[in-house]
Structure formats: structure tokens, C-alpha cells
N, C-alpha and C positions, 0 to 999 in steps of 0.2 A: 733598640726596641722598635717591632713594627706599626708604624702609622695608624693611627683607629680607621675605620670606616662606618659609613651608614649602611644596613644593611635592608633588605628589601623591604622588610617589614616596618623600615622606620626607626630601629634600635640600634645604638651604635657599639663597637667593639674591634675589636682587634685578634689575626691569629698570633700565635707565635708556637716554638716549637721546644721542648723542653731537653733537658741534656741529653734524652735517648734518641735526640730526632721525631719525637713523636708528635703528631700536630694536634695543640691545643688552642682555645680561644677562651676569653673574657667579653662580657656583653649585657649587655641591660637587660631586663627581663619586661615582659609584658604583663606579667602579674600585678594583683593590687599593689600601691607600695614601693617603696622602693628596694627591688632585689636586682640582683644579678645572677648569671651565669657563668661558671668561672671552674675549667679541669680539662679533662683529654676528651677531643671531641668523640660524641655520640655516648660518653658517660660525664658531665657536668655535674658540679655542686650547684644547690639552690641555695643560696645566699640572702638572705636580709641582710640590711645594717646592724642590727643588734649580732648577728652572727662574726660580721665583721669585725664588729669593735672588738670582740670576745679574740678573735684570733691574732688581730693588728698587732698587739705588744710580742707577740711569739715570731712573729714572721721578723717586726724590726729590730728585733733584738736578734734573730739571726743574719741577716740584713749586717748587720754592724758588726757582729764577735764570731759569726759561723757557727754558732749556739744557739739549740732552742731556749734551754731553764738555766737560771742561775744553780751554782753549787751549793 
């Protein structure tokens, strides 16, 4: 995984690149709150935490079994 950085603006993040080659980045956001920026650069998701939390059991549980939902 690649290293985070601070970025100009003072926000930190990281790129990386996803299985197509494509370059993506994750990053703190500047808005109220705490959100992040997080998808293929120059089309990003705006993320809160509440958004977060809501996706984290789907993402870990593919994470672990290569499955989004249980059967």
C-alpha cells in the first residue's frame, strides 16, 4: 500500500491504483466535519462517517470471504 502524504492544502491522503491500472486517491476533505474523499481521481465519493460506518461491514466482510452479503 502507498505511503500517505500531506497535500498542499494541508489534508492528507494517499494515491493508489486500482486492478485496472487506474489512478485513484483517498483524502481528508476540507468540508465541515469530518468527510473524506475517496474513488477514481477527478470523480471521487464524498464521504462522512455516518456514510462510512454504513459501508465498513460490506467492504470487511469482502475483505475476509471475497463476498459482499451473506446467503
Amino acid at each position: 500500500m502507498n505511503k500517505y502524504q500531506l497535500s498542499d492544502r494541508g489534508f492528507y491522503g494517499m494515491d493508489f491504483q486500482d486492478i485496472n491500472r487506474i489512478s485513484c486517491s483517498i483524502q481528508e476533505s476540507s468540508a465541515d466535519g469530518n468527510k473524506i474523499w475517496l474513488g477514481v481521481n477527478g470523480n471521487r465519493m464524498h464521504l462522512d462517517q455516518e456514510s462510512v460506518k454504513t459501508l465498513l461491514p460490506y467492504l470487511q466482510r469482502f475483505a475476509e470471504t471475497g463476498e459482499l452479503f451473506e446467503d
